[in-house]
C-alpha positions in Angstrom: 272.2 59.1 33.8 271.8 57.5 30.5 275.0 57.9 29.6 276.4 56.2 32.2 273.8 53.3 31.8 275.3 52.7 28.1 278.8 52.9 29.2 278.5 50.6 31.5 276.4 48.2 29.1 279.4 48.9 26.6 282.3 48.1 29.2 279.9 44.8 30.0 279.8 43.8 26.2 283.6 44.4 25.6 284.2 42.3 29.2 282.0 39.4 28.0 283.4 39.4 24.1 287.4 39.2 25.3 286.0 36.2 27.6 284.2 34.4 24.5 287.4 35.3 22.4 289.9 33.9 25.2 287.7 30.9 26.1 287.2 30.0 22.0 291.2 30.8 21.6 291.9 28.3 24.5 289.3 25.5 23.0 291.0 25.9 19.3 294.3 25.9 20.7 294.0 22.5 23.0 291.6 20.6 20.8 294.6 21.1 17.9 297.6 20.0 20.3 299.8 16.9 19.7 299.2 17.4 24.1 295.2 16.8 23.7 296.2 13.6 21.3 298.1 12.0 24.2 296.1 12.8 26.8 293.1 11.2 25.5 295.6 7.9 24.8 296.4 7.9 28.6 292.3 8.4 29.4 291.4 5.9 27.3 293.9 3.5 28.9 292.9 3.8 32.5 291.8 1.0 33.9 290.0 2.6 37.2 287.8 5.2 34.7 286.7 2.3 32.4 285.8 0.5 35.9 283.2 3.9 36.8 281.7 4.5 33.2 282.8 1.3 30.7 284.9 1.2 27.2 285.7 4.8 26.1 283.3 5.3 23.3 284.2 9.2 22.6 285.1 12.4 23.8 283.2 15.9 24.8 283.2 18.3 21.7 284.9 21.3 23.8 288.4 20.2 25.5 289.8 22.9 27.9 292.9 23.5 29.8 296.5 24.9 29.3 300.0 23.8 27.7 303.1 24.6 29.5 306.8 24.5 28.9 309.2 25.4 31.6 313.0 24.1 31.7 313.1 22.5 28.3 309.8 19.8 29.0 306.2 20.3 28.1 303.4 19.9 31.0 299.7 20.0 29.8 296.8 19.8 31.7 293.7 18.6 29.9 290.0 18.5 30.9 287.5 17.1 29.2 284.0 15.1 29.1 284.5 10.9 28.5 281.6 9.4 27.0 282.0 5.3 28.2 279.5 2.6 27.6 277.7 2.8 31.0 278.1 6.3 31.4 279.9 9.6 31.2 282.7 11.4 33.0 284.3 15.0 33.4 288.5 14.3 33.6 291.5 16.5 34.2 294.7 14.9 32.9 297.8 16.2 34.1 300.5 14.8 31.6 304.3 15.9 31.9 307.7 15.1 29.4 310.7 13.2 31.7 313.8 14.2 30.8 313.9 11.7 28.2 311.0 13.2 26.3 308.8 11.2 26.6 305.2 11.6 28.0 303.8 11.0 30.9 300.3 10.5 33.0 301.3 12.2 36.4 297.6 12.5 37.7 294.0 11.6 36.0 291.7 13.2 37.9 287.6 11.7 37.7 285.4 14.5 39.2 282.1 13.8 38.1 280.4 11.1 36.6 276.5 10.5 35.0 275.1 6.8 34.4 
């Protein structure tokens, strides 16, 4: 019976180590991208966010999402806290090439917010 007890604390610690190593991958990987640069340009742009929590003053330390390239255009979607002047916000940016390369906001996404 104790043997099975440690395997399955061992199969638990190797679960939760591959999470920490994916989840600190992703956060390297998004906080380094020329796609986390422009999204935060686009957030700090948007007129209806600085209406809920004032001027952009700063951003979370641990940006998340994923970076996508399908049919010759990058897509990113970007999710991080916005630290205004009245209060904070947690934002998903969906940002997308056109065909002409250039970048685009497609959606900007407010789901919570502290004053």
């Amino acid at each position: 019976m104790k043997k099975l007890i440690k395997i399955i604390v061992y199969i638990i610690i190797i679960i939760f180590s591959l999470k920490l190593i994916i989840v600190v991958g992703n956060y390297i990987k998004i906080s380094n991208s020329t796609e986390y640069v422009i999204a935060k340009k686009f957030i700090k742009e948007d007129s209806n966010l600085k209406s809920k929590i004032g001027e952009i003053k700063d951003f979370g330390s641990f940006p998340k999402g994923g970076i996508q390239w399908k049919n010759g255009l990058n897509s990113a979607q970007i999710e991080t806290n916005v630290i205004g002047s009245k209060g904070e916000a947690y934002v998903i940016a969906f940002i997308k090439e056109n065909h002409e390369k250039k970048w685009i906001l497609d959606t900007l996404l407010i789901s919570k917010i502290d004053k």
